[in-house]
C-alpha positions in Angstrom: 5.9 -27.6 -33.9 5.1 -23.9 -34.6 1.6 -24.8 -35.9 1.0 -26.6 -32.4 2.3 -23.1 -31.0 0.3 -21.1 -32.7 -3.0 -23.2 -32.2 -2.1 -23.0 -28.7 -1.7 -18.9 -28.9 -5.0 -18.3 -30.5 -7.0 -20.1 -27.5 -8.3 -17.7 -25.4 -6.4 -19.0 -22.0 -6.6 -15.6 -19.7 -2.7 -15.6 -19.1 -1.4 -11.8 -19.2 1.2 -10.6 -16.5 -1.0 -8.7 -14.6 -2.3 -11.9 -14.3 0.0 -13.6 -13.5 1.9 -11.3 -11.2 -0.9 -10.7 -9.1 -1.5 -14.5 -8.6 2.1 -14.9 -7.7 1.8 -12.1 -4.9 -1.3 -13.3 -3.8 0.2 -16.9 -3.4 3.9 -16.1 -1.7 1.1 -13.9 0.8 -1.0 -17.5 1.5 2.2 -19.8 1.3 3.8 -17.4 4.5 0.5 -16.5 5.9 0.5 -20.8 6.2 3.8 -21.5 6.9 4.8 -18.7 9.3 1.3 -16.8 10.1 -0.1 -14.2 9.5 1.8 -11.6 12.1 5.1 -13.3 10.7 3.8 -13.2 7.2 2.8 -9.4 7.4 6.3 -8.3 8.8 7.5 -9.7 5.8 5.9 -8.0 3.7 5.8 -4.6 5.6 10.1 -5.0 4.7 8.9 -5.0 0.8 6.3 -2.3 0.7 8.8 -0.3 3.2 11.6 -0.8 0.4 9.0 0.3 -2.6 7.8 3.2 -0.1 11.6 4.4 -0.7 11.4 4.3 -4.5 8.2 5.3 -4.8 9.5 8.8 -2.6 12.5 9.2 -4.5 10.3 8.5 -7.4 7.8 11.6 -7.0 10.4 13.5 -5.3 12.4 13.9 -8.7 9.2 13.9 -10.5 8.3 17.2 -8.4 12.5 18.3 -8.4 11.5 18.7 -4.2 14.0 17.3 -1.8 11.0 17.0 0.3 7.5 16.4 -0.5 5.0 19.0 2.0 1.7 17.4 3.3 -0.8 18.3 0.6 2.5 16.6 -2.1 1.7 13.9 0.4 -1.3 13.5 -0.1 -1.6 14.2 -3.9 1.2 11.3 -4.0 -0.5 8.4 -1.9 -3.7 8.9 -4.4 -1.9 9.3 -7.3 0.5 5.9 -6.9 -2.4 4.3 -5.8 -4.4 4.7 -9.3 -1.8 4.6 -11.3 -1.4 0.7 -10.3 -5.3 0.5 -10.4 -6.4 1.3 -7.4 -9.8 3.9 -7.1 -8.5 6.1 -3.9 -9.8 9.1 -2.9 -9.5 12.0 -0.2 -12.9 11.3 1.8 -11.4 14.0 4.6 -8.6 15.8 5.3 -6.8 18.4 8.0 -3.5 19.0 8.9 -3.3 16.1 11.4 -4.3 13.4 9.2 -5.9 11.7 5.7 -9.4 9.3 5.6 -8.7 7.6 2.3 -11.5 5.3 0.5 -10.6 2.8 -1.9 -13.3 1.4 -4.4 -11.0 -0.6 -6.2 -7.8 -2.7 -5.1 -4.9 -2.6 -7.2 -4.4 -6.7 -6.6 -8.5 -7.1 -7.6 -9.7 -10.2 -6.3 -6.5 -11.6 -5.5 -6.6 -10.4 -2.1 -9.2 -11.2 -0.8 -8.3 -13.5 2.4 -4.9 -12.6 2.1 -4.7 -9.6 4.7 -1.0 -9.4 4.7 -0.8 -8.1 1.2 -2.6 -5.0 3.0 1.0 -4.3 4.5 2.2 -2.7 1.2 -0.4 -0.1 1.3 0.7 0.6 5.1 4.3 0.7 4.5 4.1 2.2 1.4 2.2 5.3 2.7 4.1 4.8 6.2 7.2 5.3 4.6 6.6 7.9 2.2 4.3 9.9 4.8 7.4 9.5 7.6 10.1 10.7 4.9 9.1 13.7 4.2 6.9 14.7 7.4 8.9 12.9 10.1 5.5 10.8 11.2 3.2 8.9 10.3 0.4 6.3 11.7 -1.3 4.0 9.3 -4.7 2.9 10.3 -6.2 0.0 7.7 -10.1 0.5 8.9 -11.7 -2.2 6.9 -9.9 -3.3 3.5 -11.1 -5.8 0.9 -9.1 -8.4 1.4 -11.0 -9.1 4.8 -14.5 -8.8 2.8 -15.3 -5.2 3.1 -16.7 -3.7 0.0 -14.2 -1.1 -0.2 -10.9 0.0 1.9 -10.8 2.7 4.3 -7.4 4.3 5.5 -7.1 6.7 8.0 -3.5 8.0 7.7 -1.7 9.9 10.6 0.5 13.2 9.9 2.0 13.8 12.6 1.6 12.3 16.5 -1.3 13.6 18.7 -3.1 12.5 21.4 -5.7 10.7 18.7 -3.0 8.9 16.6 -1.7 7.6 19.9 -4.5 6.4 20.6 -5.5 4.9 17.4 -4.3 1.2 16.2 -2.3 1.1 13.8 0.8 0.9 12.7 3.7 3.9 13.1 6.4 5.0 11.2 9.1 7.5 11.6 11.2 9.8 9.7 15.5 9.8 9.5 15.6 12.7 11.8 13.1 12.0 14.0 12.8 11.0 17.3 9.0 10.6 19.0 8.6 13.0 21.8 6.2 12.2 24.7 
């Protein structure tokens, strides 16, 4: 039996757990995207990357010892998490009312590709972290790979203006926070 075992382990049979963790996303993403939709199948999602927004806060937060992150944090943060988990983001433009962010590379590779509702964790993510610690936010996902585009761009609201009202996309708020019109 173990020589079977270890003929089998010296094949070259492209099995790691990146892998195989980012085929398992990309497949509970097309099995709701088919069985509830895609509008069902993102709100589901959204509730996970909303939940790893929190730790990934509370993560940097006692990385940095802050109780709350400032805006450039923000921004330093979103990039950073990003490329950590293999993404290539980058500040394109910035002021204090919001963030254009490119992405060359996305963390889930090829995997996403016609699976849009895996884009949801990069909304809520920065949603929620962005809301937490500035009371606001508006998450604009421009063009992102999964839907074919050769890169993702991310326009990410601050704080509410007449432009993020405007803009489509999806808001989040703060704890202590109430929108005022």
């Amino acid at each position: 039996m173990e020589t079977r075992n270890t003929r089998l382990s010296s094949r070259p049979i492209p099995l790691q757990q990146d892998l195989f963790l980012k085929i398992l996303i990309r497949e509970l993403a097309g099995t709701l995207e088919d069985v509830v939709g895609y509008k069902e199948a993102s709100g589901y999602i959204s509730l996970v990357g909303q939940r790893m927004g929190e730790w990934l806060n509370e993560l940097y937060k006692k990385e940095l010892k802050v109780e709350r992150l400032t805006g450039e944090q923000v921004i330093e943060v979103l990039t950073d998490l990003k490329n950590r988990i293999g993404g290539d983001f980058s500040v394109v433009e910035k002021n204090e009312d919001k963030v254009f962010l490119k992405n060359n590379t996305c963390p889930f590779e090829d995997k996403v590709i016609d699976r849009p509702s895996i884009c949801m964790m990069t909304s809520n993510v920065f949603g929620t972290i962005v809301a937490q610690n500035l009371g606001y936010a508006k998450v604009v996902l421009e063009e992102t790979i999964a839907e074919h585009a050769n890169n993702c761009s991310v326009i990410v609201y601050l704080r509410f203006t007449p432009e993020s009202e405007e803009a489509e996309g999806r808001e989040y708020f703060g704890p202590d926070e109430q929108l005022l019109t």
